[in-house]
VEXBA-445845 format. One record per residue: residue in one letter; x, y, z of N, C-alpha, C in turn. Coordinates in steps of 0.02 Angstrom, whole numbers, plus 32768, in hexadecimal, padded with zeros to 4 digits. Atoms other than C-alpha are relative to their C-alpha. Layout:
REM residues N
AXYZXYZXYZ ...
//
This chain:
REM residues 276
X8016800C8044623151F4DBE17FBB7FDE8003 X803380267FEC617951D4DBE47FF37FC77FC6 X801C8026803261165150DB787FC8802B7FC9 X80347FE5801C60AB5193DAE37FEE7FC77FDA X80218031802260375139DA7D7FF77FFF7FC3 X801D7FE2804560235122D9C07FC780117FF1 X803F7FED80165F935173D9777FD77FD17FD2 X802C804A801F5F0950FED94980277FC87FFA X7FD5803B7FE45F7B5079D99E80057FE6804E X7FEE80167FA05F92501CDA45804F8000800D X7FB47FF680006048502CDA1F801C803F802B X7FE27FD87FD560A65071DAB2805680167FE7 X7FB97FE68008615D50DCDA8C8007802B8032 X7FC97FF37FBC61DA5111DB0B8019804F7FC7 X80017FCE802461CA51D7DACE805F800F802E X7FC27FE77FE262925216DAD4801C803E7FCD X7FC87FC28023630C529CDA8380127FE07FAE X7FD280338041634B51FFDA137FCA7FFC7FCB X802F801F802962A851D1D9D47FE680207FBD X80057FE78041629551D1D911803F800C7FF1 X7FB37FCC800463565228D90F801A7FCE7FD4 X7FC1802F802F63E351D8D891802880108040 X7FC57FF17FD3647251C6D909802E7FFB7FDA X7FBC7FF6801D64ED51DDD87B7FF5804E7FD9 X7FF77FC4801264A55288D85A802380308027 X7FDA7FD57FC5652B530CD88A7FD9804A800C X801C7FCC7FE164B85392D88E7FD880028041 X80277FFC7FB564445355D91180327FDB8037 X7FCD80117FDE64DE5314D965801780308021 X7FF67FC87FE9651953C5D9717FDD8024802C X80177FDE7FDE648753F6D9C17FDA7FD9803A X801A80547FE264655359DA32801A802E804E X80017FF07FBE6465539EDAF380137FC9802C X7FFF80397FB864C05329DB7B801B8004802D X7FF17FDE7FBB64E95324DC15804C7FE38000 X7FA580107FF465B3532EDC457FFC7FBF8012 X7FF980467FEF66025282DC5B7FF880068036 X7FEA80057FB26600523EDCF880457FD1800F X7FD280167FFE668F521EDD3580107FB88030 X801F80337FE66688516ADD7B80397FF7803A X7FC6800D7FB8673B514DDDDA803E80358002 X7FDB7FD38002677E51F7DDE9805C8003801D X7FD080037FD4680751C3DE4F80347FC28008 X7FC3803D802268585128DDF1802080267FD3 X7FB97FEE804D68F35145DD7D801D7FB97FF8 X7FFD8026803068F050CDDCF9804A7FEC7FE2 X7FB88000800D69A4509ADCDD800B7FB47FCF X7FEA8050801E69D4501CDC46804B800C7FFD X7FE6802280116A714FBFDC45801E7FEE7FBE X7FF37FFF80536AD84FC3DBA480177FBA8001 X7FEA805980066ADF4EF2DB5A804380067FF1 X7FAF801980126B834F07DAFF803080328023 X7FE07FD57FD36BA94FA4DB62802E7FF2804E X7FEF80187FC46BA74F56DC0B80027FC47FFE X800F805B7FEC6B5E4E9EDC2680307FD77FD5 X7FC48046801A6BCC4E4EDBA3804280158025 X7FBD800E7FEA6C674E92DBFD80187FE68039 X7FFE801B7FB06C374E30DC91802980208039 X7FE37FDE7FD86CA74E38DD1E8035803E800B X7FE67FB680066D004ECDDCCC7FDD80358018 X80257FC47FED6C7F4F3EDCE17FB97FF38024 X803A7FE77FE16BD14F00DD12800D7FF1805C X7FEF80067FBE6C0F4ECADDD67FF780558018 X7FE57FBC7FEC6C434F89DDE37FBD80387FF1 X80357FD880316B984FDDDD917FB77FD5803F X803180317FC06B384F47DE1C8014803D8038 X7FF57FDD7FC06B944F96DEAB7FD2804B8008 X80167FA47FE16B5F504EDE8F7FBA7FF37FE1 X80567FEB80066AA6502FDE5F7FFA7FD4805A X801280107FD56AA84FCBDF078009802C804B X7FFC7FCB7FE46AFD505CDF667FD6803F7FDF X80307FC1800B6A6F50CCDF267FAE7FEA800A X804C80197FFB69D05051DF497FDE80188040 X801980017FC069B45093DFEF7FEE80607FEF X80127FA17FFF69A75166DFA87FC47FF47FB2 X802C80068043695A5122DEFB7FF27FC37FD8 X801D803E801A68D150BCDEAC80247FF37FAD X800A7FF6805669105081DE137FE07FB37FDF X7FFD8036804168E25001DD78801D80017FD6 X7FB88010800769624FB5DD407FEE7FDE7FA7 X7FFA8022804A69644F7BDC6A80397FFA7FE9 X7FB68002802069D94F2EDC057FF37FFF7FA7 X7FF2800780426A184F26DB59800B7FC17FEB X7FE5804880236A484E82DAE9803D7FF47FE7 X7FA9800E80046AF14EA5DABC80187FDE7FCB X7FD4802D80266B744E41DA607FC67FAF7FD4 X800F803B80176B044D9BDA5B7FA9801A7FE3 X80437FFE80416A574DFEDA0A8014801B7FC9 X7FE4800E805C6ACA4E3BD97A80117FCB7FE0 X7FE88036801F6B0E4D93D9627FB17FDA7FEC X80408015801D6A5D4D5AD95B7FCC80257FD3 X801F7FD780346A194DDBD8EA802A80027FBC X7FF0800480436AA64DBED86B7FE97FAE7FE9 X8041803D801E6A564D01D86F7FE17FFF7FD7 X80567FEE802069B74D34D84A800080157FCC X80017FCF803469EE4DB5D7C680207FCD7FC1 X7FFD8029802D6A524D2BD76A7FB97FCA7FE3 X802B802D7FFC69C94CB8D7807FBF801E7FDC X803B7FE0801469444D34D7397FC07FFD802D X80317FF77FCA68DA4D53D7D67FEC803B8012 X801B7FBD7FFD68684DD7D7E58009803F803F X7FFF7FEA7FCF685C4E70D84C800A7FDB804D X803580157FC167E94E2ED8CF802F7FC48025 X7FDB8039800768494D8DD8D1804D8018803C X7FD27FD47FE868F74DE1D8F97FF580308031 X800C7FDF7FBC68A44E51D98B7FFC7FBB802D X800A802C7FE368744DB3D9C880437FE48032 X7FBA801A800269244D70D9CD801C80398036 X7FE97FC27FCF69604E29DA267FE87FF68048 X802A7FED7FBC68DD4E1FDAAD80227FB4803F X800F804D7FF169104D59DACF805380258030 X7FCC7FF57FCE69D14D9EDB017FF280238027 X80247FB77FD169984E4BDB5E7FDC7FDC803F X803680117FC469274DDADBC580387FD78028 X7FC580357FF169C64D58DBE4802480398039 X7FD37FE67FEC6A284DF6DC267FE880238027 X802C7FE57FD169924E37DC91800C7FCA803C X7FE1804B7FC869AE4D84DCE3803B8005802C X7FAA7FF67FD56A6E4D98DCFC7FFB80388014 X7FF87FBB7FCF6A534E50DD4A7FE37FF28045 X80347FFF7FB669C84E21DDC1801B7FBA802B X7FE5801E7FD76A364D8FDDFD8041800B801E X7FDC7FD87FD46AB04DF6DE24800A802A8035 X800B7FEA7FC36A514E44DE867FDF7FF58028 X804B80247FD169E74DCDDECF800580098050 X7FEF7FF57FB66A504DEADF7A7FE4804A8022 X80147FCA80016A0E4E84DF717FAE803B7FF8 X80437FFA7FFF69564E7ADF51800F80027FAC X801C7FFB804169704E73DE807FD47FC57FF5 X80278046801A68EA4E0EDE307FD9802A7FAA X80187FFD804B68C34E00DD7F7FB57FFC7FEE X80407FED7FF668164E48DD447FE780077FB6 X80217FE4804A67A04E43DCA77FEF80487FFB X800D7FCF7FF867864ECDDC557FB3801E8008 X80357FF27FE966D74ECCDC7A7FF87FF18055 X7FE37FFC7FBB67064EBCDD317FF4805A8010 X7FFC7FAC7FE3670D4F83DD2E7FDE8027802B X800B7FF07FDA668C4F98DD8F7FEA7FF28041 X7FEB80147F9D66C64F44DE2D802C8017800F X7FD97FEA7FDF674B4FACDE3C7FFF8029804F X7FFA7FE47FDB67164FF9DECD7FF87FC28050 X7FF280327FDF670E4F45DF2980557FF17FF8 X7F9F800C7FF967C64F28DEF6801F80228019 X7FD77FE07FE968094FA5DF357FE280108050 X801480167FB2679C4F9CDFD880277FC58027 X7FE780217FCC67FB4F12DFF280557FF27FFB X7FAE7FFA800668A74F44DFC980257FE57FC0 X8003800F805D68B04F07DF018026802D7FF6 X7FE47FD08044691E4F40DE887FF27FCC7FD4 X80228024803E68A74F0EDDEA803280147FC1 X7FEB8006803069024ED1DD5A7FE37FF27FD1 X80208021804468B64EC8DC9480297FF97FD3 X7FDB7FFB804F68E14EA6DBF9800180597FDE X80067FC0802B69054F5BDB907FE97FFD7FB7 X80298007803968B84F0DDAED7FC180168006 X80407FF5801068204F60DABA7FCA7FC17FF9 X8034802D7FFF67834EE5DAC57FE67FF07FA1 X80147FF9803567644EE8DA04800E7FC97FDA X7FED805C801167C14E45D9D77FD780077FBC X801F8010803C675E4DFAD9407FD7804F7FD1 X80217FBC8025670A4EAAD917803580348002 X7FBE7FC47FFF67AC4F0CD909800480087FC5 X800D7FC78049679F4FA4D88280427FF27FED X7FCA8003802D68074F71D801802E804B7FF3 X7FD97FAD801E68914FFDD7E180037FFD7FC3 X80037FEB804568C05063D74D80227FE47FDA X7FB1803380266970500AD7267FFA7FCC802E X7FFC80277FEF69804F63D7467FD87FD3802C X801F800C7FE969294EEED7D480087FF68051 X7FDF80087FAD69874F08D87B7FAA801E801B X80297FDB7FD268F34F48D8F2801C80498010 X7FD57FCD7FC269134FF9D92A7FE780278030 X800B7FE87FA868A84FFAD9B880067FC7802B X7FE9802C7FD969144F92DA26800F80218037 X80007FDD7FDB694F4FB6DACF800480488025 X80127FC57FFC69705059DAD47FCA8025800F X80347FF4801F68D55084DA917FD27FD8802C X802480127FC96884500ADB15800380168043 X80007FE77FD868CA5061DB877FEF80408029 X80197FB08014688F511EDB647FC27FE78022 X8042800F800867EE50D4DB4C7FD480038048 X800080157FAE67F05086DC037FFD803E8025 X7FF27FC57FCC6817511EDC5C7FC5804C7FE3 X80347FE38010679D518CDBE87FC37FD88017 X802D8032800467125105DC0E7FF28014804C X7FEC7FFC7FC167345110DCCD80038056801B X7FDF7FBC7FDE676851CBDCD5802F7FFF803B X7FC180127FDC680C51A4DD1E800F804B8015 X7FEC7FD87FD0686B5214DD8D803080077FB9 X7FCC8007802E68FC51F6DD1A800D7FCA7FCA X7FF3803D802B69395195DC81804380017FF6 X7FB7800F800969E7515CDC8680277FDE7FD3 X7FE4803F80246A3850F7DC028063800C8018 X7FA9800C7FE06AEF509FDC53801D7FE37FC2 X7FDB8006802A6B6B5099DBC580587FF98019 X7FC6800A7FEC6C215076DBB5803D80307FD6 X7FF37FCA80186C43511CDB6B7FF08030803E X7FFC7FA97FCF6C5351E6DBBC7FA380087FF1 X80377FDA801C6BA951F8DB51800180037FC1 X7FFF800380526B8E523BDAB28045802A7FDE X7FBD7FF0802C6BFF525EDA347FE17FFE7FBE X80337FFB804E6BEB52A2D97A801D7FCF7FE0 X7FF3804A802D6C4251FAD94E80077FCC802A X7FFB802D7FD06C625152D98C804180068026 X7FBD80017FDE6CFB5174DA0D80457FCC7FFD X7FDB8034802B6D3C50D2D9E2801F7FF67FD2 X7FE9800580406D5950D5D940801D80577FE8 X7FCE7FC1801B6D7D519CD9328010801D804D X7FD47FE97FBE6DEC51E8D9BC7FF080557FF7 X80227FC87FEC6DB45287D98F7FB8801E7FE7 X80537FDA7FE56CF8528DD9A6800080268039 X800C7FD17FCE6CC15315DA017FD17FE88037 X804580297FAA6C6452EEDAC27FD780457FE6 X804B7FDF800F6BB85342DAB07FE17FF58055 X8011802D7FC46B8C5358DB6F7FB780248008 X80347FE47FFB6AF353B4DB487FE180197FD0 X80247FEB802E6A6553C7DACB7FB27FD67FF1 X8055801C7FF869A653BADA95800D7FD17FCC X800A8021802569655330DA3E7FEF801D7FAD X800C7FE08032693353A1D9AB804C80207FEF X7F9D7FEA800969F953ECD997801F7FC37FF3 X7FCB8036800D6A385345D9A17FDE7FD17FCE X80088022804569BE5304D913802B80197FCA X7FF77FD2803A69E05398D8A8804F7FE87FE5 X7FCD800680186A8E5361D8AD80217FC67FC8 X7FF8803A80296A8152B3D84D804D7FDC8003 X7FB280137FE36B155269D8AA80067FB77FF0 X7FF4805080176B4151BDD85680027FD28033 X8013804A7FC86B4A5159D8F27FE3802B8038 X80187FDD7FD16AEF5187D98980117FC6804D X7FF280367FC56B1A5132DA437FA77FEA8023 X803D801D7FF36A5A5122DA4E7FD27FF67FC2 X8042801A804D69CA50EBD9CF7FE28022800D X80137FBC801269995171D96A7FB380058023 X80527FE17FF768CB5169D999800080198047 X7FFA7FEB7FBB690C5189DA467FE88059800A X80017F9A80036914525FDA167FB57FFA7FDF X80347FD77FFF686B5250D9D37FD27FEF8021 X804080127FDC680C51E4DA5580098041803F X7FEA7FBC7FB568755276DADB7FC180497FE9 X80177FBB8015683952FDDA617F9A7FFE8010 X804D8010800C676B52B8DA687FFC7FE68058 X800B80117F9D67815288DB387FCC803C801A X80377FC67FCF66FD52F9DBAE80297FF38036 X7FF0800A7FC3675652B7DC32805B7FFC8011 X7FBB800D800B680D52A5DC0D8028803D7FF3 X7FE27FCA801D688B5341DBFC804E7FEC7FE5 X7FA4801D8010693D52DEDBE27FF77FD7800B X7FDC801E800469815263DBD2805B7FF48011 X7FAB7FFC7FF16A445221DC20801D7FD97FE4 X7FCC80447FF56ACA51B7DBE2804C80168035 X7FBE7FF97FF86B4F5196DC4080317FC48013 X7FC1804380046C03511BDC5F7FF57FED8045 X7FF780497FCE6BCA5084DCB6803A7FF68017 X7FAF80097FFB6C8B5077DCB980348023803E X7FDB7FCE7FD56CA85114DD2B7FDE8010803F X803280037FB86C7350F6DDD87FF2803D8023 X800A7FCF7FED6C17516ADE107FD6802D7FCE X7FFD7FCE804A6BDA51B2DD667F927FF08024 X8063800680016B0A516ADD94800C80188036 X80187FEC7FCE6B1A518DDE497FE680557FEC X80037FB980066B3C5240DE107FB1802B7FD7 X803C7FF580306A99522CDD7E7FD48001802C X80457FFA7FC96A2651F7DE04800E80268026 X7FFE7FB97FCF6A68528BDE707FD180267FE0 X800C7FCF802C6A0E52F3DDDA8043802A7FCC X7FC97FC8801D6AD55330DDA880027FFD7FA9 X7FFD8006805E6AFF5353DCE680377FE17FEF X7FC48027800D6B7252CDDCDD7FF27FC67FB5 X8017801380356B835282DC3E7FF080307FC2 X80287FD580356B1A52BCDBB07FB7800D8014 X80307FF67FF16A7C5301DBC47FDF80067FB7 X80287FEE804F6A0452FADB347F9F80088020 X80367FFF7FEB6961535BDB5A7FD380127FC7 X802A7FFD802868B85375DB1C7FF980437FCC X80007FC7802268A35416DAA87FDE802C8021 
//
């Protein structure tokens, strides 16, 4: 990009593609030329940790979900996120009595998520876990030089600037949604989310016994369907659907040993939800 000069000026500009442009026009958006992502850590898979899924059921389930990411650290890099669980709803209905804003209430999310990034990575501290900002991301290739399994928080960084939703004031780009992000950001190998479910289902399994398992479908099919509860947060199908670098997405049961070894094999265990 060279330098040009204004005319009948000493004023130097940095001549580019951008220069002069609206960047909220979608026409010259449409016709905007760039180069493919690069893909930064082709060969991490991004795996979050469900809060009320797994970590709150302590030694029920997360002991058993430790073991098999530690019998797989030696075939695969991963980064490890968690969720907030049981104790960031109890602190978001707080807030919500209390009349506390968006931003406010992300705040509150990010504060447990980070608590439960703590209790993972000291679980596996025997093991090389160590707990990592999320601006840390790009030393991953020192951590794992020296035998790391990097733990973060799965809250999105947005805290105080968190886009108010349409109904109500929960946040709904919380972990989940920090966790997409992460692995689009990175160009992950894989994105795993560990749940304490098969996967998806066109209802909550819990509460109806006969929702149907869904072990396979695009993010665009599984909008269209407008399924009242979803086992992931909804912006998840359209940050998959807008990825360059991402083709699926996995969930699968933290619960059923063996269920991630099989994800990080590449198998279709679980649900698969890919890009369009």
């Amino acid at each position: 990009m060279p330098l040009m000069r204004e005319r009948d000026s000493k004023r130097l500009h940095v001549k580019s593609i951008l220069m002069g442009e609206s960047l909220v026009s979608e026409s010259f958006l449409e016709t905007l030329e760039v180069a493919p992502q690069r893909r930064l850590f082709p060969d991490v898979n991004v795996i979050k940790i469900g809060g009320q899924s797994i970590c709150d059921r302590g030694k029920r389930a997360l002991p058993g979900v430790v073991d098999e990411i530690v019998a797989n650290r030696a075939a695969h890099k991963m980064l490890l996120m968690t969720g907030g669980g049981t104790r960031s709803r109890h602190i978001y209905a707080i807030g919500l009595e209390l009349g506390m804003p968006t931003g406010v209430i992300a705040a509150f999310g990010s504060s447990v998520s980070r608590q439960n990034a703590l209790l993972l990575a000291t679980l596996l501290a025997d093991h090389g876990g160590i707990e990592i900002d999320q601006d840390a991301i790009m030393k991953l290739p020192n951590y794992f030089a020296q035998g790391c399994i990097p733990v973060t928080q799965g809250m999105p960084p947005y805290d105080f600037f968190a886009i108010p939703p349409e109904k109500g004031r929960i946040p709904v780009h919380r972990t989940d949604v920090g966790t997409i992000l992460m692995a689009d950001l990175i160009g992950a190998r894989s994105c795993i989310f560990v749940k304490d479910e098969r996967g998806l289902f066109t209802d909550d399994p819990k509460k109806d016994p006969d929702a149907e398992f869904i072990d396979k479908i695009s993010a665009s099919e599984l909008m269209a369907l407008e399924l009242d509860d979803l086992i992931i947060e909804r912006p998840c199908l359209q940050i998959l659907r807008n990825s360059e670098v991402l083709d699926r997405i996995q969930i699968v049961n933290g619960l059923e040993r063996g269920a991630l070894t099989a994800a990080l094999a590449g198998q279709d265990v679980g649900t698969v939800i890919t890009r369009d």
